[in-house]
N, C-alpha and C positions, 0 to 999 in steps of 0.2 A: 872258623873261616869267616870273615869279613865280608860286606858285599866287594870291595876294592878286591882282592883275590878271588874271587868266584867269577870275573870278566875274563872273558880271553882276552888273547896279546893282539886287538886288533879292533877298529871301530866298531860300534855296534852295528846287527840288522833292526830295522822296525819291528822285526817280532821279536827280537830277545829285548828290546826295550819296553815294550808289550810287556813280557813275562815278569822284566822287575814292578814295574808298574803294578801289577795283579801277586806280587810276593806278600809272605805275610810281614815280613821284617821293615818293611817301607810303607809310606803312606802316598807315597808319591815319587813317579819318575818320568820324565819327559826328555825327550834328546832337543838339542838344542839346535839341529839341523831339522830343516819340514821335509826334507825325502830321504830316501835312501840311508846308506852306513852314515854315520856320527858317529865323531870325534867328542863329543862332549856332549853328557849329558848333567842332569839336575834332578839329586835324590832326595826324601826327605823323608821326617817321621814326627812325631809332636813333640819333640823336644832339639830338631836342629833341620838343616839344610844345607846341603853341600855340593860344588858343584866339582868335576870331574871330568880331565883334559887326557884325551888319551894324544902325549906327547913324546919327544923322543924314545920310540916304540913302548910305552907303557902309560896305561891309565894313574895319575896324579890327581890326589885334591889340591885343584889349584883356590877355592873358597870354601869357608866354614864359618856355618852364624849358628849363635845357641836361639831358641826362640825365646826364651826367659826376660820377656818384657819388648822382646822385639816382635813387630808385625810380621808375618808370614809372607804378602808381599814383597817387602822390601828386603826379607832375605832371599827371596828367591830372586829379583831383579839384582841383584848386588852380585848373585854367585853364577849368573846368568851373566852377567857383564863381564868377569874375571875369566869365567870359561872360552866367552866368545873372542877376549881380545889375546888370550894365552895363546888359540887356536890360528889366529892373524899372526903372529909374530911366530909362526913355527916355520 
């Protein structure tokens, strides 16, 4: 089972984004909203970064960057922009 299928059918709380955060399968998770449920968040681990829209009621990878020669940065601003503007247009 995937992290994509381990999410419920529904924005996240702060603390289950907490939880992937502190997973051992990710190195990184951050909701892309500063309070409350989100709609989208941004996972990662040392070999990629994805960000994830939970959109007509289900979580989508709406961005994916391999890291292999790309900055860490810029793929999380990249799949941070995709998430936020996916979640605009819903």
């Amino acid at each position: 089972m995937g992290t994509l299928d381990s999410l419920p059918a529904r924005p996240l709380r702060e603390s289950e984004v907490a939880a992937l955060n502190r997973s051992d399968g990710l190195q990184y998770a951050v909701a892309t909203e500063r309070a409350g449920p989100t709609g989208g968040i941004i996972i990662a681990t040392d070999e990629w970064v994805k960000g994830l829209a939970f959109a007509d009621s289900e979580w989508n990878v709406v961005a994916s960057e391999r890291l292999d020669g790309t900055p860490r940065p810029d793929a999380l601003r990249r799949c941070e922009r995709a998430v936020v503007e996916t979640l605009r247009a819903e």
